[in-house]
C-alpha positions as CSV (number, residue, x, y, z in Angstrom):
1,X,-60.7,-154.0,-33.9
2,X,-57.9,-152.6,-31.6
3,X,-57.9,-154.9,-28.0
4,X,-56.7,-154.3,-24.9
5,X,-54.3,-156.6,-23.7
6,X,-54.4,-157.4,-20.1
7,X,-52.3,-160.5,-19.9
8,X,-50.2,-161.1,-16.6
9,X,-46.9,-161.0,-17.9
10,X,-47.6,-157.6,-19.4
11,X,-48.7,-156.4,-16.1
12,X,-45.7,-157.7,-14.2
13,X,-43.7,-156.6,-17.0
14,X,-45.6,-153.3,-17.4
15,X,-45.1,-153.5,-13.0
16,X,-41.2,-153.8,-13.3
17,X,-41.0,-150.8,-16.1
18,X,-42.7,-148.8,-13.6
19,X,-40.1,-149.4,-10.4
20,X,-37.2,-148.8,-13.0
21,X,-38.8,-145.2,-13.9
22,X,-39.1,-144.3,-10.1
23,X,-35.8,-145.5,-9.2
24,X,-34.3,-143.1,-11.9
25,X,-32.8,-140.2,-10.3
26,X,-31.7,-136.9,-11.9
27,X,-29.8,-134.5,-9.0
28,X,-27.3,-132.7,-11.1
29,X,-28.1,-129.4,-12.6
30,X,-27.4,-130.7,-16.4
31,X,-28.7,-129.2,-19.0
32,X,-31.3,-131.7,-19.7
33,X,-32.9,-133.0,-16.0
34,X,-35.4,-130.5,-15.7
35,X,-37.1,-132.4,-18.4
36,X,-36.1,-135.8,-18.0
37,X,-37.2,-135.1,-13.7
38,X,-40.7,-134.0,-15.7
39,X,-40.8,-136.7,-18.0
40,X,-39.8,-139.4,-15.3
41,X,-43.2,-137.2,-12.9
42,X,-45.4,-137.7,-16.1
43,X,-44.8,-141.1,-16.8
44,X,-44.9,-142.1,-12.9
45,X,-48.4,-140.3,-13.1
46,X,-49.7,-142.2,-16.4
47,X,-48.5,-145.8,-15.3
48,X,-50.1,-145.6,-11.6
49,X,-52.8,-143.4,-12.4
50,X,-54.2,-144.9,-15.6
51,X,-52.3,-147.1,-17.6
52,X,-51.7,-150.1,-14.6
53,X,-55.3,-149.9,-12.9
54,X,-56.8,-149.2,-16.4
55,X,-55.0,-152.9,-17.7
56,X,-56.0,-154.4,-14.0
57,X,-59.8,-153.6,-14.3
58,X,-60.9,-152.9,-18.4
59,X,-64.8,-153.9,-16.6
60,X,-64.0,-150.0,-14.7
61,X,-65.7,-147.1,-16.0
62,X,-64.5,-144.9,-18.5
63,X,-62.6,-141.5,-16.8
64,X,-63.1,-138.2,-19.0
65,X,-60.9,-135.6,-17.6
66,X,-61.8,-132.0,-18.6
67,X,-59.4,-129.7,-18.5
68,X,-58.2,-126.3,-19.5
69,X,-57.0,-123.0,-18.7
70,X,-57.9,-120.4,-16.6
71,X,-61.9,-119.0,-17.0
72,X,-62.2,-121.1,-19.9
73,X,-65.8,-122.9,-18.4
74,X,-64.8,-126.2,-16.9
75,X,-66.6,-126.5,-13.7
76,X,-70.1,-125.0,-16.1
77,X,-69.4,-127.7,-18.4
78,X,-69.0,-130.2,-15.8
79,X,-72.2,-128.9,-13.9
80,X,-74.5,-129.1,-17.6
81,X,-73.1,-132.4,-18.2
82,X,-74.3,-133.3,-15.0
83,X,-77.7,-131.9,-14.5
84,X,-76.7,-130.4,-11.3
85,X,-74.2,-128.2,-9.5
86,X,-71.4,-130.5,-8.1
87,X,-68.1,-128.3,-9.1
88,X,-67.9,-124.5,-8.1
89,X,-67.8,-122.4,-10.9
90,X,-67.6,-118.3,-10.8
91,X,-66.1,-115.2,-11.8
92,X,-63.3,-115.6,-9.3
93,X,-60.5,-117.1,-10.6
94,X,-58.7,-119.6,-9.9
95,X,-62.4,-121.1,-8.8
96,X,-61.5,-125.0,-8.7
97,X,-59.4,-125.8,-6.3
98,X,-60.0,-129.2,-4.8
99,X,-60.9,-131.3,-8.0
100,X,-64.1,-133.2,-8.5
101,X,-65.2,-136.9,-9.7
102,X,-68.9,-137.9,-10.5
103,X,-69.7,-140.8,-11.1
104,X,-73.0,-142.6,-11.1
105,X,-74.2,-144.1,-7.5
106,X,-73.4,-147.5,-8.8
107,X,-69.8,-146.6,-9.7
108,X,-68.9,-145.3,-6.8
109,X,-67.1,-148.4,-5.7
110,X,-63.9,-148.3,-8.5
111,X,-63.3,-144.4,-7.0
112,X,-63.4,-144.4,-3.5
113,X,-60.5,-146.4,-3.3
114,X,-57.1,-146.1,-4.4
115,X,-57.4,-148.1,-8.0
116,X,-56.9,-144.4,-9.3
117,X,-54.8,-141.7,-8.2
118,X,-53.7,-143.2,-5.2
119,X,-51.6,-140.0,-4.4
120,X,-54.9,-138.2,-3.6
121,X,-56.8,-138.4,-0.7
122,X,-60.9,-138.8,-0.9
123,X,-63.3,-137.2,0.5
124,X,-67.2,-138.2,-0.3
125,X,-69.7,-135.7,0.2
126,X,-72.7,-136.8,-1.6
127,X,-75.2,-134.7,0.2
128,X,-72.4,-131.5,0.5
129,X,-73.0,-128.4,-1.6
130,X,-71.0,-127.3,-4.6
131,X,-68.2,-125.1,-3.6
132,X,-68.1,-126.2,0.2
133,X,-64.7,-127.7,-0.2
134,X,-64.6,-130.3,3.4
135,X,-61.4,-131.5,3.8
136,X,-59.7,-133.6,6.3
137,X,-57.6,-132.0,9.3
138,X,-54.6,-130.4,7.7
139,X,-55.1,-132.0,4.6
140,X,-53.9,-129.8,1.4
141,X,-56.9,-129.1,-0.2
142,X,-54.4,-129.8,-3.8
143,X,-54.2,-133.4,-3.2
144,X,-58.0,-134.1,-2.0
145,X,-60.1,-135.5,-4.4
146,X,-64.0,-135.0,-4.1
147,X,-66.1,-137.8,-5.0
148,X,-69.5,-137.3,-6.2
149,X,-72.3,-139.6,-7.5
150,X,-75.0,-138.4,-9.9
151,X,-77.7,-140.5,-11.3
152,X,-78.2,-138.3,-13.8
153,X,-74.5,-140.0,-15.3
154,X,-74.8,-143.4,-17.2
155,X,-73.2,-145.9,-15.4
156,X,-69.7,-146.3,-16.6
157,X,-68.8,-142.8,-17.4
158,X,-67.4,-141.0,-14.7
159,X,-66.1,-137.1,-15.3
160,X,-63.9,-135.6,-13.5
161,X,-62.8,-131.6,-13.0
162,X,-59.3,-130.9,-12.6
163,X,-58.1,-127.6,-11.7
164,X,-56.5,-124.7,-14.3
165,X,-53.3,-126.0,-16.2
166,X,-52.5,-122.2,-15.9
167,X,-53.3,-121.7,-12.7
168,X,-51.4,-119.3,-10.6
169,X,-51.2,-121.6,-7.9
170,X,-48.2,-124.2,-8.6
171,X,-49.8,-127.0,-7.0
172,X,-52.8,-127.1,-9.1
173,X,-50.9,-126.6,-12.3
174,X,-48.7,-129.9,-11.0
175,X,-52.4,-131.6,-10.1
176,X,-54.0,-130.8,-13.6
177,X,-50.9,-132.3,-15.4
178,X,-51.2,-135.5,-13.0
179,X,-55.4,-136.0,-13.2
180,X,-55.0,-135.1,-17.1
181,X,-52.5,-138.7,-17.2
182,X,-55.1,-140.6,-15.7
183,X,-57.4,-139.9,-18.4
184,X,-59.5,-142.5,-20.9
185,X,-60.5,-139.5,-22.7
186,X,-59.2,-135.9,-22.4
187,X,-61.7,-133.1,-22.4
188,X,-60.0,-129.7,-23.3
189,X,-61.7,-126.6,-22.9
190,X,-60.8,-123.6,-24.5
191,X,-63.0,-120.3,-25.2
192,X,-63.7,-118.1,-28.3
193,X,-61.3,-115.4,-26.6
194,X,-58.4,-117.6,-26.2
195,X,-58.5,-121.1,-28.3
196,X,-55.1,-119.5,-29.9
197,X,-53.2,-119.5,-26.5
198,X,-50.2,-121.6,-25.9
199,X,-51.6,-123.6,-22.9
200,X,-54.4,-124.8,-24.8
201,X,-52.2,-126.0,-27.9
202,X,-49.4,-127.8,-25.5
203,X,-52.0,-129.7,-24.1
204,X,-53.7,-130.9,-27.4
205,X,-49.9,-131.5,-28.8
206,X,-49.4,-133.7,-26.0
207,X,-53.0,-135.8,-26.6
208,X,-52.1,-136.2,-29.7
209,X,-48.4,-137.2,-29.0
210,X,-49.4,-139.9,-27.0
211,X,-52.4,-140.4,-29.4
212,X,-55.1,-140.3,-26.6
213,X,-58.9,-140.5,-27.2
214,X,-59.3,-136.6,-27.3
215,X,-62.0,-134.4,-27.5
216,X,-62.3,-130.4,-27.5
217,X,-64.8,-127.9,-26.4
218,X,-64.8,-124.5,-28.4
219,X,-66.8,-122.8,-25.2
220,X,-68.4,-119.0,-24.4
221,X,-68.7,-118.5,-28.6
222,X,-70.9,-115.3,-29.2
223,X,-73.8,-116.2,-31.7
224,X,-72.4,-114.0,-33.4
225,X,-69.2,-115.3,-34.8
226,X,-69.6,-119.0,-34.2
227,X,-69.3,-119.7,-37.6
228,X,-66.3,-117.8,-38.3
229,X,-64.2,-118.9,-35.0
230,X,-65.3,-122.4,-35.6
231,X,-64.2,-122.4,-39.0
232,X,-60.5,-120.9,-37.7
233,X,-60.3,-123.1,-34.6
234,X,-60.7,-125.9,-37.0
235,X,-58.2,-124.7,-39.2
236,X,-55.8,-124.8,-36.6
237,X,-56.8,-128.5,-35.6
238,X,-56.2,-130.0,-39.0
239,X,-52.8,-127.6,-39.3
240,X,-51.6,-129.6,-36.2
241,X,-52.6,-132.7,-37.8
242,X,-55.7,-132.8,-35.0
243,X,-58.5,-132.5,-37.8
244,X,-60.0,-136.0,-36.7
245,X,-60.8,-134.8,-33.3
246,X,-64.2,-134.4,-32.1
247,X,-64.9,-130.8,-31.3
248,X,-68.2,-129.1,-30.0
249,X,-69.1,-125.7,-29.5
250,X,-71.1,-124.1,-26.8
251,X,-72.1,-121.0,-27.3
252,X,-72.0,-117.9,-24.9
253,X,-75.2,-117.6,-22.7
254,X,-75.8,-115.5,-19.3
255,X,-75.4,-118.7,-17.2
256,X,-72.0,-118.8,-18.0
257,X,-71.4,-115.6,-18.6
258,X,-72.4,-114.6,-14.8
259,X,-71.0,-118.2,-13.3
260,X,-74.0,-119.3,-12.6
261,X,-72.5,-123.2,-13.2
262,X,-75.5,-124.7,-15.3
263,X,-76.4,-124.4,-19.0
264,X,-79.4,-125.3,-20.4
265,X,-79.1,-129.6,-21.4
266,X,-79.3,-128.2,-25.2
267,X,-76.3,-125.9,-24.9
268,X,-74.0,-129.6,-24.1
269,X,-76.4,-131.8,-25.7
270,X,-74.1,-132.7,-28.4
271,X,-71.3,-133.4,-26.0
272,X,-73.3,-135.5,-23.2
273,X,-74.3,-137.6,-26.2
274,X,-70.8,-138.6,-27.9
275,X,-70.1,-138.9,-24.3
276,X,-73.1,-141.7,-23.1
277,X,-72.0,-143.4,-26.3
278,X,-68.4,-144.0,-25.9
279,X,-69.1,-145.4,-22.1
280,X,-72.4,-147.7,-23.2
281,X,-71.8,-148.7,-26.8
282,X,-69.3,-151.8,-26.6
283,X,-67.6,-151.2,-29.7
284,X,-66.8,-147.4,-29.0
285,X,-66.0,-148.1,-25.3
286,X,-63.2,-150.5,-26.8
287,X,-61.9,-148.3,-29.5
288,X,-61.5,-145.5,-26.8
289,X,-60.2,-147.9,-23.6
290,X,-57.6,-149.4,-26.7
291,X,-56.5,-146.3,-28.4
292,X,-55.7,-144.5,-25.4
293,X,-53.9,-147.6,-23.3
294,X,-51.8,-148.4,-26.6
295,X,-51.1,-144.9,-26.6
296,X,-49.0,-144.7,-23.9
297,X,-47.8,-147.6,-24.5
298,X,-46.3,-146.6,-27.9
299,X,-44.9,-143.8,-26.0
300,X,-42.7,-145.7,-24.1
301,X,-40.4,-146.6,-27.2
302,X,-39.4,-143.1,-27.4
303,X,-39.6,-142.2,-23.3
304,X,-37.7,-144.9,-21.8
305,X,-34.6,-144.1,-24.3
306,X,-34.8,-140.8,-23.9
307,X,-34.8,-141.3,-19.6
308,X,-31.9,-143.7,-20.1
309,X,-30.2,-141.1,-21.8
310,X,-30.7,-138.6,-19.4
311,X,-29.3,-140.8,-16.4
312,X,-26.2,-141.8,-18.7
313,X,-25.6,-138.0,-18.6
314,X,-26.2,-137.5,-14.9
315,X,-23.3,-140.8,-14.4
316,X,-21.1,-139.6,-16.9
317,X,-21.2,-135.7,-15.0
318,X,-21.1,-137.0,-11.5
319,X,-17.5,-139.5,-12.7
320,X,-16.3,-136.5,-13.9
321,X,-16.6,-135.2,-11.0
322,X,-15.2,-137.6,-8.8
323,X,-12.5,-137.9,-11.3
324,X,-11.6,-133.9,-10.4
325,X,-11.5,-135.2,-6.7
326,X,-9.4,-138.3,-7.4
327,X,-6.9,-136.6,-9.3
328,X,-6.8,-133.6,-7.0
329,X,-5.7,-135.6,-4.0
330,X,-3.5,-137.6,-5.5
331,X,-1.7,-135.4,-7.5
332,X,-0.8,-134.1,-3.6
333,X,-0.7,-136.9,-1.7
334,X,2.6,-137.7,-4.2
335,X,3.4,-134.6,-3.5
336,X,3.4,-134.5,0.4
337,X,4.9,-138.0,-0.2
338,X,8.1,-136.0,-1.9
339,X,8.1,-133.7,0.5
340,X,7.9,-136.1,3.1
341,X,11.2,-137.4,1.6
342,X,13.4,-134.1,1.0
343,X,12.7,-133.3,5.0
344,X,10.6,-130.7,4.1
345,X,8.9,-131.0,7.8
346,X,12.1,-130.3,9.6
347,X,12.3,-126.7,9.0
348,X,11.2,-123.2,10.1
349,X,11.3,-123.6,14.2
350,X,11.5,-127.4,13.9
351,X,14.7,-127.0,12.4
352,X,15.6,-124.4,14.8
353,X,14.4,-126.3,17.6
354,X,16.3,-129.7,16.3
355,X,19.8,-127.4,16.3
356,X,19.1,-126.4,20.1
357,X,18.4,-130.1,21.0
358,X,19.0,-131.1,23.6
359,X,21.1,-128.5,25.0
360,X,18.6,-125.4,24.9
361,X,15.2,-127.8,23.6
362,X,13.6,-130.2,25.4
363,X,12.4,-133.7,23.6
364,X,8.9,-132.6,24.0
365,X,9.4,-129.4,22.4
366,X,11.2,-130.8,19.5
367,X,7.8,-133.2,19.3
368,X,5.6,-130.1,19.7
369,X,7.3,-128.7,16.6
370,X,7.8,-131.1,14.3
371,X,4.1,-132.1,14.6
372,X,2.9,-129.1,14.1
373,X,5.3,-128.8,10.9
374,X,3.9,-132.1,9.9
375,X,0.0,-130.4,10.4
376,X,0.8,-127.8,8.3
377,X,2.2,-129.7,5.6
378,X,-0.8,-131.9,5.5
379,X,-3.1,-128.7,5.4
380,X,-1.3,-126.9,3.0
381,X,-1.6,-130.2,1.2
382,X,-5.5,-130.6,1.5
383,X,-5.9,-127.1,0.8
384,X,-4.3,-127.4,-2.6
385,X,-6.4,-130.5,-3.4
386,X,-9.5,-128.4,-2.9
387,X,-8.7,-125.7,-4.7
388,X,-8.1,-127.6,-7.8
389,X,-11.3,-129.3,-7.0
390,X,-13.2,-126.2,-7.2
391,X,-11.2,-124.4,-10.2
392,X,-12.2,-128.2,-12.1
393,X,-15.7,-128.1,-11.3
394,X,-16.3,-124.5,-11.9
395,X,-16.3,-125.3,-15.6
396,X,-18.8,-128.5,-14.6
397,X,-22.5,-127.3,-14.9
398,X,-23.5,-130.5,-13.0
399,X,-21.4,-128.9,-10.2
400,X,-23.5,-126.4,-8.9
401,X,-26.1,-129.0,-7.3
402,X,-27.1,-127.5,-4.4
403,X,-25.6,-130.5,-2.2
404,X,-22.6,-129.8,-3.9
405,X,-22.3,-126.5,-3.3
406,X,-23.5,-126.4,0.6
407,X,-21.1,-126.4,3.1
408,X,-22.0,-128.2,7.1
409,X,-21.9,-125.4,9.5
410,X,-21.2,-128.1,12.1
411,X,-18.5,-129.9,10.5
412,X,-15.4,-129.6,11.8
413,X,-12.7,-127.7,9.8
414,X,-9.9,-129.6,8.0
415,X,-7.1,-128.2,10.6
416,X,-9.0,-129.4,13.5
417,X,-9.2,-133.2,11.7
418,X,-5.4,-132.8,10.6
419,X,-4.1,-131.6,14.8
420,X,-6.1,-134.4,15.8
421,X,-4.2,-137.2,13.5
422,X,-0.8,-135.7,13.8
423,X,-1.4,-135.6,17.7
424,X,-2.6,-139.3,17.5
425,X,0.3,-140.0,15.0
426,X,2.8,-138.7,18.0
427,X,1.1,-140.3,21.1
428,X,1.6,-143.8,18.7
429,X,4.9,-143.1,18.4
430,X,5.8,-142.4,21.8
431,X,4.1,-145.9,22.5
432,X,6.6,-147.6,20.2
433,X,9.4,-146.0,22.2
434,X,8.4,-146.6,25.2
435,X,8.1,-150.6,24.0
436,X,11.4,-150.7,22.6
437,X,13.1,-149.6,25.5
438,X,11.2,-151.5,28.2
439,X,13.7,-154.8,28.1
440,X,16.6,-152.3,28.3
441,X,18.9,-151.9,31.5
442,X,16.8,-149.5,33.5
443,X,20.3,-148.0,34.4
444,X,21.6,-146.9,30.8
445,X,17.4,-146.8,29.3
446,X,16.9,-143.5,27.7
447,X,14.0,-141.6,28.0
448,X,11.3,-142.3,25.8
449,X,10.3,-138.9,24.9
450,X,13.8,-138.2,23.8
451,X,13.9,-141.6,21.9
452,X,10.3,-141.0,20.0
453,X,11.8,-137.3,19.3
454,X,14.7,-138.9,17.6
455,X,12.8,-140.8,15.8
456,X,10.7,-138.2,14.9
457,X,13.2,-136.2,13.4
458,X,14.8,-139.0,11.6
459,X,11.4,-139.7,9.9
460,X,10.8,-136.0,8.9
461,X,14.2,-134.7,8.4
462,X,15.6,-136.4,5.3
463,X,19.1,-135.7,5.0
464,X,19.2,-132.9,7.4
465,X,18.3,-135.2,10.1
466,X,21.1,-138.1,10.1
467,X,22.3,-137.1,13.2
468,X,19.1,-137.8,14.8
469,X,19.0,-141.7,13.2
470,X,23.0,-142.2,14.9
471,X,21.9,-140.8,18.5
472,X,18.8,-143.4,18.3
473,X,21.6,-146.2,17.4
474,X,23.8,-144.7,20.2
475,X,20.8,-145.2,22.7
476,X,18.6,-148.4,21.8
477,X,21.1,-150.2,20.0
478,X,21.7,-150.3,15.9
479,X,18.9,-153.4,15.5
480,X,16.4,-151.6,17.8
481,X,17.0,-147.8,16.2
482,X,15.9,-150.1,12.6
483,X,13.4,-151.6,13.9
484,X,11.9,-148.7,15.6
485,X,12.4,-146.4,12.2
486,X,10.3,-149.2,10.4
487,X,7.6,-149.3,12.7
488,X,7.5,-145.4,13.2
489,X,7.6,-145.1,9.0
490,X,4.5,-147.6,8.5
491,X,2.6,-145.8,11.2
492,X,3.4,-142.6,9.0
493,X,2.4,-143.5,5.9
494,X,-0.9,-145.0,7.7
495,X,-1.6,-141.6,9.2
496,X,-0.9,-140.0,5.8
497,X,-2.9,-142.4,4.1
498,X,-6.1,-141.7,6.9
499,X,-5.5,-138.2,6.7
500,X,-5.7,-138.1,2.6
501,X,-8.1,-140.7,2.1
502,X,-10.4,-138.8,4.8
503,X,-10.3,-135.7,3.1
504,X,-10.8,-137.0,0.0
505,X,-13.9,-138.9,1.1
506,X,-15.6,-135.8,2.8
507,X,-14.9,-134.2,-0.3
508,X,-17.0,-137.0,-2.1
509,X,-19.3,-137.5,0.4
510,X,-22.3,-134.7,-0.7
511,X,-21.3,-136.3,-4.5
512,X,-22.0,-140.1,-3.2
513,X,-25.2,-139.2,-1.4
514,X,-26.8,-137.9,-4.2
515,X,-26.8,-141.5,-5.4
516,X,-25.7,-141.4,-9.5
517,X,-24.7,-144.7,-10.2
518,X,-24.5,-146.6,-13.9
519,X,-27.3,-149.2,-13.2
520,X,-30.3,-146.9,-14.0
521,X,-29.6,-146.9,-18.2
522,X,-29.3,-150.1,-18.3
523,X,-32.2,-151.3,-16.2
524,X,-34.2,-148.8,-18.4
525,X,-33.7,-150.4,-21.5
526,X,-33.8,-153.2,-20.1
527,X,-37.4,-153.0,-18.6
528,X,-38.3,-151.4,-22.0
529,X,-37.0,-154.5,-23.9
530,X,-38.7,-157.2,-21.7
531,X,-42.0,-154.9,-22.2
532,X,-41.8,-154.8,-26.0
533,X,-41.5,-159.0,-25.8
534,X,-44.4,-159.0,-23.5
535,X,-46.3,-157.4,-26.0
């Protein structure tokens, strides 16, 4: 016979699997993350909320889940099972909200804390009747769980009714999915009227995928045909390879007809009994506890690759689209470089302004100019960049992340950044003049202003500007017009640097913080690999 395995290095392994899976992150809008951001959810849910507690504590009682769609008789069943009403049931649908857990009095311990479904928040009302949903001050009523105890349940069999995996309400559809993963045994419950229906079907496809210690209910059969639609429902079972599974039928009475929530003990007789057996008989309460556990287990050789292939994707999208940024501004900071060269800045009313100088244009007015000739350049520049960004990434799908997409009201603009560092770029400058003339002869010492204009225009004005480059020899000296030119040309290409690099990093920045980076495939497989050793 099957055994669980509850060793300490499969824990920690099993531990160290389970941080990798919630680590794994899956931002961009690929074609594949919807799933693998569902798998990741599912997986989370079955590790923390069975798997890990279940391997912890084998001694804990067994945890049937019974779920279904919408009307199909849960909360009844649960009630009969029972003896007593503890779960609403009625005509009003959705009618469980705020799922239920009963357990016998003496096995009330291993659910009021968080062993289980620590997401969920408890609220014990063993005295509190059916339907009187009590919940905590501003708790969401789709993350409480109600704990009841029952003697009329064996000890070690607790069941537990989760809300409608069709339910209209989001949150309880999420809930259902999570409380169905935490499962020793899945109950699904399906009626004579829909047994056919998709939601059932994906549910039983996904017991049997992870080869879970299942069970159906064929409930609300009309005498009538019971034969018939039991004979077709189980038809359907064995075409979906699922002909093993235990299945009962419950046939349709007023009690559940009307809501009332309890059927007579003979209606779930059948059910109660496979039930008591599989939580008191030790062989059967192995077989199940195994079977279920290796279940998921087995799973993981098929989940873990397919995660690590789905954050391989989300890396490989989010390089390509820093590679669209990269190559964007570079591609024009060359370019400005080039320009920078040719004395594309002195033109338009720099240039004019440079011919007037000094006769009809003051040195700060030639400054005023050529910076602001410099501001556009660097705009114009920046403004390319971004528009090949966008052309590049409106053929990426992964682009159209929200985060991506969003623009900061309260950032400022790119023109405002660029007139700041241009400004700063010229104040800098006019330091450098005013040290290079301070051990002059205060008689013959030009004015700094006109010297850092000079300059200036000698940076900016390529060819067109070698008049400026004599007129700072003619002032400061050959050796201190160099030596100023040098200084004035590293504190450009600094500035252009800042300004590019900037830019180029606010660009990236909504990219970075979504947080794709290459480690998450590889620490994936690795946790799977160390897992399959440990077992």
């Amino acid at each position: 016979m099957v055994t669980l395995d509850v060793r300490p290095q499969l824990l920690d392994a099993l531990s160290a699997l389970r941080d990798r899976v919630a680590a794994a992150r899956f931002p961009l809008p690929l074609a594949g993350a919807p799933r693998a951001r569902a798998n990741r959810d599912e997986l989370l849910a079955q590790l923390d909320d069975y798997l890990v507690p279940r391997l912890r504590d084998p001694e804990a009682p067994l945890l049937a889940v019974v779920g279904g769609s919408t009307g199909a008789g849960k909360s009844t069943l649960v009630n009969s099972l029972v003896g007593r009403r503890v779960s609403e049931a009625g005509v009003l649908r959705p009618t469980t909200r705020t799922p239920v857990l009963v357990c016998h009095p003496e096995d009330h311990h291993w659910f009021s804390g968080m062993r289980v479904l620590p997401d969920l928040t408890r609220v014990w009302t063993p005295h509190q009747e059916a339907g009187d949903d009590l919940l905590l001050p501003g708790e969401n009523p789709a993350r409480v769980l109600r704990v009841e105890t029952a003697d009329t349940l064996p000890p070690g069999l607790a069941l537990l009714d989760a809300p409608d995996v069709d339910s209209l309400v989001a949150d309880n559809r999420v809930l259902a999915a999570e409380l169905i993963c935490a499962a020793d045994i899945w109950i699904m419950v399906t009626t004579a009227a829909r047994y056919a229906d998709a939601v059932p079907w994906h549910l039983l496809r996904t017991a049997k995928e992870y080869d879970a210690t299942l069970v159906t209910v064929l409930d609300r059969v009309p005498h009538q045909v019971v034969s018939e639609v039991s004979r077709q429902y189980g038809a359907l079972l064995t075409k979906a390879g699922l002909g093993d599974v235990p299945r009962f039928t419950v046939p349709e009475l007023p009690e559940s007809a009307w809501g009332g929530g309890l059927l007579p003990a003979t209606a779930v007789a059948s059910l109660r009994t496979w039930l008591v057996h599989q939580a008191q008989d030790p062989a059967a309460r192995q077989h199940t506890l195994a079977r279920t556990a290796h279940g998921v287990l087995n799973s993981l050789k098929s989940r873990m690759p397919e995660l690590a292939s789905a954050a391989a994707a989300q890396y490989a999208a989010a390089l390509r689209l820093t590679a669209a940024v990269e190559g964007a501004y570079d591609s024009e900071y060359a370019r400005v470089r080039g320009r920078l060269q040719a004395g594309a800045v002195l033109a338009g009313d720099a240039l004019k302004r440079w011919r007037a100088f000094p006769l009809d244009c003051t040195a700060a007015e030639l400054l005023d100019a050529l910076v602001e000739s410099l501001g556009a350049l660097l705009l114009c520049a920046v403004t390319a960049a971004d528009e090949r960004v966008d052309e590049a990434w409106r053929r990426e799908p992964a682009a159209a992340a929200r985060e991506l997409t969003e623009r900061d009201p309260t950032l400022e603009s790119a023109e405002h950044r660029i007139g700041m560092a241009v400004r700063r770029w010229r104040r800098e400058l006019e330091e450098y003049a005013e040290e290079e003339i301070r051990d002059l002869d205060r008689g013959v010492a030009p004015d700094p202003e006109t010297v850092a204009a000079l300059v200036a225009t000698a940076l900016l004005g390529g060819r067109r500007a070698r008049v400026a480059g004599e007129g700072l020899a003619q002032r400061i000296g050959a050796h201190g017009a160099l030596r100023l030119r040098d200084r004035g040309g590293r504190l450009l290409a600094e500035h252009l640097d800042r300004v590019v690099h900037g830019e180029r990093e606010r660009r990236l920045a909504p990219l970075d913080a979504l947080d794709v980076h290459p480690e998450p495939q590889a620490e994936l497989i690795a946790a799977l690999s160390v897992l399959q050793k440990e077992r």
